[in-house]
NUSEMI-43417 format. One record per atom (N, C-alpha, C): residue in three letters; x, y, z negated. Coordinates in pm, whole numbers, plus 50000, padded with zeros to 5 digits. Example, Ala and Ser with C-alpha at 12.3 -4.5 7.8 and 13.67 -1.06 7.14 Angstrom:
<rs>
ala513194943149220;ala512304955049220;ala513204967049220;ser512854977549292;ser513674989449286;ser512905000349213;
</rs>
This chain:
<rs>
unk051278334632008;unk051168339331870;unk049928333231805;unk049888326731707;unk048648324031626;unk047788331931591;unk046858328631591;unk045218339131541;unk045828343331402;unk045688357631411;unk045668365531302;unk044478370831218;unk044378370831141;unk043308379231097;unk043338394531099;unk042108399331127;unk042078414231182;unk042088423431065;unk043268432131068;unk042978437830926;unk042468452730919;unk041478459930831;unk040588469430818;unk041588480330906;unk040938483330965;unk041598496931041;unk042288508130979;unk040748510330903;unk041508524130761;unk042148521830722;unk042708509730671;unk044048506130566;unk045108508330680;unk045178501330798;unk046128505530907;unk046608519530907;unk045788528130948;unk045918547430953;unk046308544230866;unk045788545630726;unk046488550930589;unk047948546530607;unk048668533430607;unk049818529830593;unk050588536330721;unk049878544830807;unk051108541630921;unk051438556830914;unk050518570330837;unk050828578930772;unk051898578130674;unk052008571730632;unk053328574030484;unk054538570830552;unk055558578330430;unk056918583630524;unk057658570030490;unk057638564130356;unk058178550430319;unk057568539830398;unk058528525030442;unk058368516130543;unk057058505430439;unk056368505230541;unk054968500330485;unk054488488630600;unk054338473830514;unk053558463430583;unk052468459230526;unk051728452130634;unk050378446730565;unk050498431830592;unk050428422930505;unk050968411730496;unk049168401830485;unk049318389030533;unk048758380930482;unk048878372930359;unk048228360530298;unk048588349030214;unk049758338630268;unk049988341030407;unk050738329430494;unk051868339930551;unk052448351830481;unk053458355830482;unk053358364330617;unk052418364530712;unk052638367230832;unk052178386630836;unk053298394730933;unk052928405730925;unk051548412630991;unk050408415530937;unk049188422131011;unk049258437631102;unk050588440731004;unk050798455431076;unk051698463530975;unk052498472031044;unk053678474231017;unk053738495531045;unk053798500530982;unk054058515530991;unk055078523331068;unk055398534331142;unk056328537131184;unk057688534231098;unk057448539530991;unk059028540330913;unk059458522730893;unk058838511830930;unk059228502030890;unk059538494331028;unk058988498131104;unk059038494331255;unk060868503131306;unk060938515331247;unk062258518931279;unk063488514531204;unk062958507031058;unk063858502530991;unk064348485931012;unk063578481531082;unk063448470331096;unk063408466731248;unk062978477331314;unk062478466331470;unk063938460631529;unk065288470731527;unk066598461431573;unk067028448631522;unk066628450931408;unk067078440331295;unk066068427331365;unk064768431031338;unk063718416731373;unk063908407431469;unk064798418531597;unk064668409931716;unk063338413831800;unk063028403431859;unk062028400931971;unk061248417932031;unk062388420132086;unk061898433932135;unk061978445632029;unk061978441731893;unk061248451731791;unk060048450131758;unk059168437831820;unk058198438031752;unk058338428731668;unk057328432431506;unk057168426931405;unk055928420031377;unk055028425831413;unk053538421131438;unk053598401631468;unk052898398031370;unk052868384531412;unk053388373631331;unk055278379231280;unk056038373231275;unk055908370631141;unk056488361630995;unk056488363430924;unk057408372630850;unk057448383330707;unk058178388030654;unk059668385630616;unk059588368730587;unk061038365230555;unk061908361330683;unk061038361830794;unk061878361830874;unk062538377630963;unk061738383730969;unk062398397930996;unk063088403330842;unk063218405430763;unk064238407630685;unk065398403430598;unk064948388430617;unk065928379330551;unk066858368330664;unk066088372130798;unk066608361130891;unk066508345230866;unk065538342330774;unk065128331630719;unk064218323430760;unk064048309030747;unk062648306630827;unk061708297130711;unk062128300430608;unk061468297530475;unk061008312930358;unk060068308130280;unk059328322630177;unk060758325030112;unk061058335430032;unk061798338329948;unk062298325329834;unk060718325329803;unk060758316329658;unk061258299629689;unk061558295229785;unk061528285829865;unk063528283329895;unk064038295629893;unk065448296029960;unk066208307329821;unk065578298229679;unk066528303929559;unk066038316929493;unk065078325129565;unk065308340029542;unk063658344129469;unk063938356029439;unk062328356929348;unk061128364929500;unk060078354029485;unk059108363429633;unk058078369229571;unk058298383629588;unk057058391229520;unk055818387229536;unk055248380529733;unk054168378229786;unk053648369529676;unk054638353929643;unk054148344529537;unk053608353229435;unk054638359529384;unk053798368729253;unk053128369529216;unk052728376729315;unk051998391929332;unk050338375129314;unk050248371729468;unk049508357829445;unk049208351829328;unk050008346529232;unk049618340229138;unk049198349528991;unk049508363429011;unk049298372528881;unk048628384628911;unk047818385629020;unk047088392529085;unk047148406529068;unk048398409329029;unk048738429729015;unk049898423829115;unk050508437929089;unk051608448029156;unk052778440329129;unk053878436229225;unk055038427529180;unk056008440529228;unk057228437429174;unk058438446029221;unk059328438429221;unk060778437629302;unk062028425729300;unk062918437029394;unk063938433329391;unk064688436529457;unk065658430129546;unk065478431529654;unk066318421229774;unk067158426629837;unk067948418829924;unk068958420230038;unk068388417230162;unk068168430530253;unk067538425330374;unk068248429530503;unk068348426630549;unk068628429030748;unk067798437130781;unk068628453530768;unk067888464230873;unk068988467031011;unk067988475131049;unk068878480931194;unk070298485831133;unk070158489031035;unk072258495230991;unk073018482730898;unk072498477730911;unk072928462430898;unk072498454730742;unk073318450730639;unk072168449530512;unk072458455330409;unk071178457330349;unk071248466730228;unk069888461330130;unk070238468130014;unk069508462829901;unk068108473929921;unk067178463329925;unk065618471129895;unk064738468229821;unk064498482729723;unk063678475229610;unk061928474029715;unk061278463729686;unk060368459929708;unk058888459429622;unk057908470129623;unk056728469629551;unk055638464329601;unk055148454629562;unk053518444729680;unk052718443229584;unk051828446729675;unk050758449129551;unk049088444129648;unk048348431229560;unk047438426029650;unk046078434829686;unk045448434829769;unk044548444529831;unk042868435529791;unk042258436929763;unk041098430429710;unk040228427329867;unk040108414129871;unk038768413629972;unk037358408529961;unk036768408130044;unk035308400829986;unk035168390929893;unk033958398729775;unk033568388829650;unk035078387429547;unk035698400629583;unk037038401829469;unk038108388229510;unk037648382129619;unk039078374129692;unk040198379129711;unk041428379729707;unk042558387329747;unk043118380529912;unk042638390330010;unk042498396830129;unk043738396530239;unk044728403430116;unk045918409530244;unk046578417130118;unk048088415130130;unk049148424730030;unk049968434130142;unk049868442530037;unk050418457230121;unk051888454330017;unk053098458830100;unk054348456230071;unk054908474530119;unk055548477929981;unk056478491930031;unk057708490030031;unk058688495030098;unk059998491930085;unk060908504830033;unk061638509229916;unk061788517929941;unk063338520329879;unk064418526129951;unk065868526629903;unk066128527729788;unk067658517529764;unk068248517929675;unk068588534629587;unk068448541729497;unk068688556029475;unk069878551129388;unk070838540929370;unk072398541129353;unk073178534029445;unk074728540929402;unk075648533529470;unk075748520629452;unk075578514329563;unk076038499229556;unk075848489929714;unk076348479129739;unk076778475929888;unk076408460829860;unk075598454729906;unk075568439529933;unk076618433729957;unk077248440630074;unk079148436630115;unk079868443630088;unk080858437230105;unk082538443530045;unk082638458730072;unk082508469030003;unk082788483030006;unk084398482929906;unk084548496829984;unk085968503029922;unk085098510329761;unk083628512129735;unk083268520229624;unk082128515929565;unk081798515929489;unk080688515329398;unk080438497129362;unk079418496229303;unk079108483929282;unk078648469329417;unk079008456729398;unk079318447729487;unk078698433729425;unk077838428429525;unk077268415229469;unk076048412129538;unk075908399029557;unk074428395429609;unk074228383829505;unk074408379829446;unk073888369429379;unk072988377029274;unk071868364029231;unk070488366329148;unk071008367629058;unk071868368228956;unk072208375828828;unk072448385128833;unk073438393928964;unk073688405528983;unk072338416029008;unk071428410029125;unk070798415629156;unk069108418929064;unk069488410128966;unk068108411928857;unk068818425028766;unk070398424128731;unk071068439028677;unk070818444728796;unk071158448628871;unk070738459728969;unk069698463828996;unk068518456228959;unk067018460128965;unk066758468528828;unk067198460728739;unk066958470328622;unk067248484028620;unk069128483628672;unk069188502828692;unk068368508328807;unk067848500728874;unk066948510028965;unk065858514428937;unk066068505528817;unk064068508628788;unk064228517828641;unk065258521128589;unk065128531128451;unk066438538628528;unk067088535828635;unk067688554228669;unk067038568128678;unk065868566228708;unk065018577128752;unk064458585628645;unk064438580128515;unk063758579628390;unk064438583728299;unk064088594428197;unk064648601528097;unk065368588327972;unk064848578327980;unk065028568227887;unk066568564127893;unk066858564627721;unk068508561527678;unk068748549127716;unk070008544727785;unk070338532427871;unk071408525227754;unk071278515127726;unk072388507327660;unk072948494127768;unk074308493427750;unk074618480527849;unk075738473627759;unk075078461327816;unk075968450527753;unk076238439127805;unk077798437527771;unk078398429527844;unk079798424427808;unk080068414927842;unk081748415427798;unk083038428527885;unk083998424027828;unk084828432227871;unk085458430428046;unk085418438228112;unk085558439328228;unk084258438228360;unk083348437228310;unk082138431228382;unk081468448928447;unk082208457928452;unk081988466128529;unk080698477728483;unk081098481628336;unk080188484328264;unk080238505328293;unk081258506628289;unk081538522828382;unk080828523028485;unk080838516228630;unk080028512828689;unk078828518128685;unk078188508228602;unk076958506028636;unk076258521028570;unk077108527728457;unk076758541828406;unk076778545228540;unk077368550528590;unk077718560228757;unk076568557228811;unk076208545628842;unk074978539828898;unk073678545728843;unk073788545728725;unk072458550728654;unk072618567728660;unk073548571628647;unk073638584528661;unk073578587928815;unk073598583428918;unk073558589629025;unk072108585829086;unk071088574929008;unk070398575429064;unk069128588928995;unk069678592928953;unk068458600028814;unk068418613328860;unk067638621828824;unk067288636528864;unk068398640828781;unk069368638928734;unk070378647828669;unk071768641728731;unk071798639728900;unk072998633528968;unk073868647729016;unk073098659229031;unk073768671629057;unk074938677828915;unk074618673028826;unk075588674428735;unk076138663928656;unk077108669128555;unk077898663328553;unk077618645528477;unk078948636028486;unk078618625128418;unk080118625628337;unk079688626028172;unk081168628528109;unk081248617628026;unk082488612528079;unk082908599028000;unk083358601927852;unk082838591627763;unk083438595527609;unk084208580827547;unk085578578927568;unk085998564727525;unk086038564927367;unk085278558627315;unk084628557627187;unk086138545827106;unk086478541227177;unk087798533227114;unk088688536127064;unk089198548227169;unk090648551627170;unk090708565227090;unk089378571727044;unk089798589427013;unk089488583226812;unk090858589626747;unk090958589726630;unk089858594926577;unk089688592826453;unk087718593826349;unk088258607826320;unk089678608826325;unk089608625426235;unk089488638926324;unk089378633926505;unk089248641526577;unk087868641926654;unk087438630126655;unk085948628026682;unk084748635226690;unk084908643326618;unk083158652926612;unk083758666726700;unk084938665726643;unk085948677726752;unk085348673726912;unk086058669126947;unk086048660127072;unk084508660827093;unk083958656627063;unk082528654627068;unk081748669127050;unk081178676626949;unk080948685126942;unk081448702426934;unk082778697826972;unk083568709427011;unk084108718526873;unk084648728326787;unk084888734426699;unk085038749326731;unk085018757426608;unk085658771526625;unk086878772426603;unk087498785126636;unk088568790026593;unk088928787526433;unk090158780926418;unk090668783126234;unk089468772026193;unk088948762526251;unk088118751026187;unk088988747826099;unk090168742626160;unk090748726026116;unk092208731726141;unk093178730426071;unk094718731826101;unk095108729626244;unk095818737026305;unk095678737926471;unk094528742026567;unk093528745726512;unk092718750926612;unk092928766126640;unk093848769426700;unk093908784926756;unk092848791626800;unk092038785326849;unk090548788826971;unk089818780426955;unk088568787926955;unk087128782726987;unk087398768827107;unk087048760427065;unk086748747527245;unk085498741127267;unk084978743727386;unk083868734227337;unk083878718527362;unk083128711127329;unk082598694127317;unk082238691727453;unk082618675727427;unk082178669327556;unk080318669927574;unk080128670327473;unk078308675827484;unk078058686927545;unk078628694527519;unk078178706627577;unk078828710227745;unk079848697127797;unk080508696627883;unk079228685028004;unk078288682427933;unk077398669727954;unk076358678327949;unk076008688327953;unk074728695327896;unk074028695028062;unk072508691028064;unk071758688628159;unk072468673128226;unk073298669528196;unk073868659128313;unk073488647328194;unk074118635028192;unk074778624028164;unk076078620828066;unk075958615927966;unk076418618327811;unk076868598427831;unk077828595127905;unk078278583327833;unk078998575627756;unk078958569227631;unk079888562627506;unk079818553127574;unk081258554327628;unk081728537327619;unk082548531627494;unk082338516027476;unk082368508627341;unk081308517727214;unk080678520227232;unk079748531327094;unk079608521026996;unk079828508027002;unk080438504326832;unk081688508526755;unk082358516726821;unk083498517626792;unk083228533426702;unk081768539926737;unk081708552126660;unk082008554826479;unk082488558626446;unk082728559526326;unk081338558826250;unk081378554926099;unk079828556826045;unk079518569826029;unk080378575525961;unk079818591125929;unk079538603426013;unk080218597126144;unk079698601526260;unk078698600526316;unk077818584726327;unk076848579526359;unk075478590026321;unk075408596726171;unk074418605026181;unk074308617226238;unk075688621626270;unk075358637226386;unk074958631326505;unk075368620126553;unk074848617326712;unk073248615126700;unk073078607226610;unk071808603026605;unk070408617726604;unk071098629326542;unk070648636726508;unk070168650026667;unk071858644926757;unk071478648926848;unk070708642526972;unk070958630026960;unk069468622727017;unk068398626426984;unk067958626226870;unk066248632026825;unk065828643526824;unk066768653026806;unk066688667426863;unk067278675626956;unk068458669726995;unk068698672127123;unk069318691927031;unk069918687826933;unk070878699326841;unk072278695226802;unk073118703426768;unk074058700726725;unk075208712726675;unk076068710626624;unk076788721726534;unk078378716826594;unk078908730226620;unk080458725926643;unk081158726926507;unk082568722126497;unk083078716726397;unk083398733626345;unk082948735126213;unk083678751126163;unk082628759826189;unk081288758326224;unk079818767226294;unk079068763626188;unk077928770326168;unk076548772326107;unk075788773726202;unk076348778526353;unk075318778126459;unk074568766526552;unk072908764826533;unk072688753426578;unk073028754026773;unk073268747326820;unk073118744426967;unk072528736727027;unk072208737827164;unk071198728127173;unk071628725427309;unk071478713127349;unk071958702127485;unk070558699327529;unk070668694727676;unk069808684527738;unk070498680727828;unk070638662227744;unk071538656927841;unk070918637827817;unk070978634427878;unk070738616727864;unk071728608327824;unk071658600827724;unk072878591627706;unk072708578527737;unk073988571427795;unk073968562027814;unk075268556627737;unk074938544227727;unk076418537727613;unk076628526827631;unk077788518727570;unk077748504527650;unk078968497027532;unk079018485327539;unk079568481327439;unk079438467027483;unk080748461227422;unk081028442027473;unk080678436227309;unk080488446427190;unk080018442227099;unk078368435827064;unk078598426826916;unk077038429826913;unk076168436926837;unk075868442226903;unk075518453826779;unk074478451226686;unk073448444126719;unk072698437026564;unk073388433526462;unk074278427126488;unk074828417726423;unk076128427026327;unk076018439326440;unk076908453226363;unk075918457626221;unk074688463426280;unk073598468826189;unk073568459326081;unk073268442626066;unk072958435525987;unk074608438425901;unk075238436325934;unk076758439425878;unk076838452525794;unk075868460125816;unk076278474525767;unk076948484825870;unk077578476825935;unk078768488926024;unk077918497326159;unk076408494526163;unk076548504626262;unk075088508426178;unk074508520626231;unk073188525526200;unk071868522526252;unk071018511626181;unk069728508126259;unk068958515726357;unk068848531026277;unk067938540326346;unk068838546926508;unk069838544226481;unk070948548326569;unk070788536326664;unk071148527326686;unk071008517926762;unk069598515826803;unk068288517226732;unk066718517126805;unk067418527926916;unk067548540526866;unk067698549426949;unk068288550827100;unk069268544827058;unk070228537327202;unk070148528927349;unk069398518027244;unk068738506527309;unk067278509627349;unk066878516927415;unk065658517927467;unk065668508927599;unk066308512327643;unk066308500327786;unk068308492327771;unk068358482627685;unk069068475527726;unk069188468927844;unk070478467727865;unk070818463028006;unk072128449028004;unk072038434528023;unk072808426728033;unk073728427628175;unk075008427828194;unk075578429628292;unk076618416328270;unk075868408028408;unk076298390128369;unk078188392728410;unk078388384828296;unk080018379428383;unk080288373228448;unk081268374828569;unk081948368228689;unk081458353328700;unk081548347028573;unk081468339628552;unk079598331628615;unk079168338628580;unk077348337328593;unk077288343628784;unk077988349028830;unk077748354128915;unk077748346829053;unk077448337129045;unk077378324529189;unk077818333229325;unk078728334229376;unk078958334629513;unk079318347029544;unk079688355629418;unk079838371529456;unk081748372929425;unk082518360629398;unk084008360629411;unk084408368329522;unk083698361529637;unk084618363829771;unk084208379029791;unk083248383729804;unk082918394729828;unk083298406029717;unk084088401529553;unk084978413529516;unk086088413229577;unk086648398429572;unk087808397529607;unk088448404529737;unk087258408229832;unk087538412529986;unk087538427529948;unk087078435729857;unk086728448129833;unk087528449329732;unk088048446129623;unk088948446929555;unk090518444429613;unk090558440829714;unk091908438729802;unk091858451829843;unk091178454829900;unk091508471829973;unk091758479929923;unk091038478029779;unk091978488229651;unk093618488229597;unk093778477029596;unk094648475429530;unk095828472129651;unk095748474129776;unk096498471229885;unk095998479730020;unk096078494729987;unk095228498630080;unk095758497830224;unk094758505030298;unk095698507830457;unk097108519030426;unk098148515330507;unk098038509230634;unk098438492130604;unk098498492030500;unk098388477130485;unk097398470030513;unk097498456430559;unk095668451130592;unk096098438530567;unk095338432430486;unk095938418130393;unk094488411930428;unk094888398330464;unk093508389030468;unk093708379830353;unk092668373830321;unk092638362230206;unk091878347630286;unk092668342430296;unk092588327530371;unk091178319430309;unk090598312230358;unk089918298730288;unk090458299730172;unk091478286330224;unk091998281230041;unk092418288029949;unk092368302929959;unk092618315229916;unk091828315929783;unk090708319829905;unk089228322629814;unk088738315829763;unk088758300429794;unk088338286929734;unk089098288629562;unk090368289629577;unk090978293429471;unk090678304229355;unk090308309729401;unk090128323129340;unk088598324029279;unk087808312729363;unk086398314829306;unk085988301229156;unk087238293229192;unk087408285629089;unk087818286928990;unk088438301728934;unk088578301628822;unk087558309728714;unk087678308328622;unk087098312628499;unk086868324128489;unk087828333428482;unk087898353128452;unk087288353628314;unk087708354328250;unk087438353428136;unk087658367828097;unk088078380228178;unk088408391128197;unk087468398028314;unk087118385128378;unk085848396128435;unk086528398328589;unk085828412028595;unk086308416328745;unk087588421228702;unk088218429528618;unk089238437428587;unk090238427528614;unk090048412928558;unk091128401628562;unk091088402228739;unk090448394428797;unk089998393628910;unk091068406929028;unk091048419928979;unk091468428229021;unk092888429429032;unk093208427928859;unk094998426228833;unk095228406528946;unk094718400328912;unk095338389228973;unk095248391529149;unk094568401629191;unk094368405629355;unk095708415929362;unk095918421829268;unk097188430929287;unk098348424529264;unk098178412529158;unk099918407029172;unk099978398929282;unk098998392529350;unk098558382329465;unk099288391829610;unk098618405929591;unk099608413329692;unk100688415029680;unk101108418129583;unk102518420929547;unk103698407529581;unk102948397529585;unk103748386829594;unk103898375629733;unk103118385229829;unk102628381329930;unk103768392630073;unk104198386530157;unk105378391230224;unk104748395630356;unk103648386830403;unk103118388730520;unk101518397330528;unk100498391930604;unk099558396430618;unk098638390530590;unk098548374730557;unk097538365030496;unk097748358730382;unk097278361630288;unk097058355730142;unk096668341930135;unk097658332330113;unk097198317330091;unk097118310529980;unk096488297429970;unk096708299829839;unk097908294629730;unk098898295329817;unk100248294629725;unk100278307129678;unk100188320629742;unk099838332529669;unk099378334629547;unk098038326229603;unk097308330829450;unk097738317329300;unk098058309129337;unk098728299929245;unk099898304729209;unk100888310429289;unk102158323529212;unk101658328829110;unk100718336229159;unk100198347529076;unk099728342828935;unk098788332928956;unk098448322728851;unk099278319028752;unk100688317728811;unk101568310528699;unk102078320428634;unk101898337128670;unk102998342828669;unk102998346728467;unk103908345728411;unk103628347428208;unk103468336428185;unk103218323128249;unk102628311328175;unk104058304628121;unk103598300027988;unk105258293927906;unk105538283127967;unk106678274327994;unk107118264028062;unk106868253028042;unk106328244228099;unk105828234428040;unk106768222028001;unk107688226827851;unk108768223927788;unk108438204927777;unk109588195127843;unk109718185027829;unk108678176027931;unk107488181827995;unk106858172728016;unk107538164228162;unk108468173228264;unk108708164328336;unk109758150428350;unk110468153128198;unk111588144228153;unk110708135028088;unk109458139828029;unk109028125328011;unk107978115628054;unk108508124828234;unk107638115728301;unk106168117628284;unk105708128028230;unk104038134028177;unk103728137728377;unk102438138228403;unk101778141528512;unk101618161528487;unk102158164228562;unk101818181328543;unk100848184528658;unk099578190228628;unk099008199828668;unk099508205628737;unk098668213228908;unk098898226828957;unk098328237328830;unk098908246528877;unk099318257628773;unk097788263528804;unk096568257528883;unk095538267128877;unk094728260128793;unk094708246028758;unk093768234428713;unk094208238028556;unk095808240828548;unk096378240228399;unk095428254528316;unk095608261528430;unk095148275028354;unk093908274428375;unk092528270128444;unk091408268028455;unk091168264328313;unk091868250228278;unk091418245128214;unk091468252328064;unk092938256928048;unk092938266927936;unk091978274027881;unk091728283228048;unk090978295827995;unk088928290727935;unk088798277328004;unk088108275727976;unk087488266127788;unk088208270927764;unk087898268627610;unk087308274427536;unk086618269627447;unk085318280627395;unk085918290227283;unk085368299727264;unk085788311027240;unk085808310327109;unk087518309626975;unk087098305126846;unk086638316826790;unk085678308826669;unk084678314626572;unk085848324926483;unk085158337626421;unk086018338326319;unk087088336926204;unk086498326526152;unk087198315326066;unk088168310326140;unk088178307826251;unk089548299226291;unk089948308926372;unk090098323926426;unk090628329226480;unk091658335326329;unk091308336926209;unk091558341026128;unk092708330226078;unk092508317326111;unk093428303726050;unk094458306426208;unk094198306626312;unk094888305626404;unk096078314026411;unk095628334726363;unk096968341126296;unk097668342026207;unk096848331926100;unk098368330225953;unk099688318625997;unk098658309726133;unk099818297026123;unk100858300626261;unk100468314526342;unk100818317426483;unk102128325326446;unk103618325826473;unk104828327326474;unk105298335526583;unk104358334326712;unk105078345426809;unk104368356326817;unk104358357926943;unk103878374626988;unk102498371027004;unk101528383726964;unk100078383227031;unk100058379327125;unk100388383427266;unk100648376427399;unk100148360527409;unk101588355327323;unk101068340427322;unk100218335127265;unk099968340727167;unk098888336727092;unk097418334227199;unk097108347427216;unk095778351127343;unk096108341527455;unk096988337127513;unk097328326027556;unk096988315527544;unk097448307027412;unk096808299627330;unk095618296427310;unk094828306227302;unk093698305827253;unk092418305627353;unk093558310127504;unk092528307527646;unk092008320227666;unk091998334527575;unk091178343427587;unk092628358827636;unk091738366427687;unk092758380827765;unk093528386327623;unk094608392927606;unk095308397027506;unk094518412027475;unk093608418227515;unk092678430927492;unk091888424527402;unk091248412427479;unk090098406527386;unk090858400727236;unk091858394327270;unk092178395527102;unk092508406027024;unk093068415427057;unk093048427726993;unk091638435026932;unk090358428627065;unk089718440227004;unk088688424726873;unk088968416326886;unk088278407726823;unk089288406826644;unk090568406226664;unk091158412326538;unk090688424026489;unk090688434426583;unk089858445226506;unk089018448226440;unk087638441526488;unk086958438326438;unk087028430226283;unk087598420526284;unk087788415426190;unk088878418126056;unk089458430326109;unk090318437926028;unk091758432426022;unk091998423926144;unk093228416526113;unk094098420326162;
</rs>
């Protein structure tokens, strides 16, 4: 073992007291000393007996024989080194129960003449659902776009602060609410979904803030609101551009005071509950428009949250695709997905996200007779709605596999207003084809006509 440097004793005791897994690190990555709780979290995982002492950090938790920053990934040690405070990141490491996501706080220790000495590193669990590998539940991904969103809900779950997320459609935006709600001191109660799309403007504050008896034509009985069904727990609007305007000032009202009136009452009530909301819209661009409420949206957006699409997500295909199979094909069925399977499957676009991803894993089963998914499977599946490709083999034209044809489709950039607007005066068939046409999911044109009033 190479000469170590000897590190202060007291700092040793102190760290080997605390219940969270605690190392004392050098500048050259190497561990000085290691605490019970990190020695049990780690010594199967490390190898060499269980001892850690000696070895460097990225190699007992990453199985690596390079720094973090070195093999793609963000290294707090660098950080922490070059900006001389407290770094935080969140990684995927190799413990004794095999791997799991750990958020990571290092923070440098001052040595003689204000030199920086030795970094003390805490490790301390994920507080939401989510799995590095393929789980039957919760959230799924190791790649650095995923895992910089997953740091974020770890780091404002805990925290009274209103969560906004944004993202396109399908990118797992329910999710990541659950996530934020289960990591937060209000996981013992409830989390009440509010689909902000689908509930009519004339029932809305109903729905929402509940009514009395004889409010409104048909109300026989007092009911109460999904607020008051949310009270102490977790309050989430999904799509909340979709809130009506004249609605926008009772919510807002119960954000800032945390009051509210049922429909047909004079009586004030009062909630404590956190909201979180989420939307594939943009909502500046709503406010600058008029259609949504500035003070309403500050309010919202306290901790925005980007939740990347499939698309951005380098290397996390195979690992929905293996966890999204079990859903949609459970036991006693047991379906494998081949190589050229997954090769397939990670090559396309999703322009729908995981949800696409999901439906194309369920018609992929459905169309699959045996026990291994190849990728004629998933090229079935691929073709399956696509219009015929009228004349080209009579005239001798080169046709595309049906995964390159539709790759290429879906990958077309997404038209501007103006020509989504020219595209339905001159379009003759069904929406279907149209969204087809146009390379984009038939939801997304719906909700992009909507928008545009068309």
């Amino acid at each position: 073992m190479p000469h170590l440097p000897a590190p202060p004793a007291e700092l040793v005791s102190f760290l080997d007291g605390l219940a969270d897994p605690h190392i004392l690190l050098d500048d050259r990555y190497r561990i000085l000393a290691a605490n019970g709780a990190y020695r049990r979290l780690f010594g199967t995982a490390g190898g060499a007996g269980g001892s850690v002492v000696g070895r460097t950090c990225h190699a007992v938790s990453h199985h690596a024989s390079v720094p973090c920053d070195q093999a793609g990934e963000s290294c707090p040690l660098a950080q922490a080194r070059a900006s001389g405070q407290c770094e935080r990141v969140l990684h995927v490491h190799h413990t004794a129960q095999g791997e799991e996501y750990v958020q990571i706080e290092l923070a440098p220790v001052a040595g003689a003449e204000g030199t920086t000495g030795f970094f003390v590193e805490k490790m301390v669990p994920l507080p939401v659902a989510a799995q590095p590998v393929p789980s039957a539940q919760g959230l799924i991904g190791r790649s650095p776009a995923f895992l910089k969103m997953l740091g974020l809900v770890a780091r404002v779950a805990p925290s009274r602060a209103a969560v906004l997320l944004l993202g396109e459609s399908g990118t797992g935006k329910e999710l990541v609410a659950h996530a934020v709600h289960q990591g937060s001191l209000r996981a013992r109660r409830a989390l009440v979904p509010v689909d902000c799309s689908s509930m009519p403007e004339a029932l809305f504050e109903s729905e929402l803030f509940g009514h009395e008896k004889g409010a409104f034509t048909g109300a026989a009985q007092a009911r109460p609101g999904l607020v008051e069904a949310a009270d102490g727990g977790t309050l989430f609007l999904d799509e909340v551009g979709d809130i009506p305007l004249p609605l926008q000032v009772k919510l807002l009202r119960l954000l800032e005071t945390g009051t509210y009136r049922r429909v047909g009452s004079t009586e004030l009530r009062h909630a404590d509950l956190r909201v979180v909301s989420a939307t594939h819209r943009n909502l500046q661009h709503m406010v600058a428009a008029g259609h949504f409420r500035e003070d309403l949206y500050y309010r919202l957006s306290t901790f925005p949250i980007h939740l990347p699409p499939l698309r951005e997500r380098q290397g996390d295909t195979a690992l929905l695709a293996r966890a999204l199979l079990e859903r949609v094909a459970p036991p006693p069925r047991a379906l494998q997905l081949s190589g050229a399977a997954l090769a397939l499957l990670a090559a396309q676009p999703y322009p729908g996200n995981v949800r696409e991803l999901r439906n194309l894993l369920e018609r992929t089963a459905l169309l699959c007779d045996g026990d291994s998914i190849g990728a004629e499977h998933v090229q079935q599946a691929l073709a399956c709605g696509l219009p015929p490709l009228a004349g080209a083999v009579a005239q001798g034209a080169v046709v595309l596999p049906v995964s390159v044809a539709l790759a290429g489709l879906s990958r077309r950039p997404l038209p501007d207003d103006e020509a989504l607007r020219q595209a339905v005066a001159a379009h003759q068939g069904s929406r279907s084809a149209l969204a087809r046409r146009l390379g984009i999911s038939e939801r997304s044109l719906y909700r992009r006509l909507k928008t545009l009033g068309a």
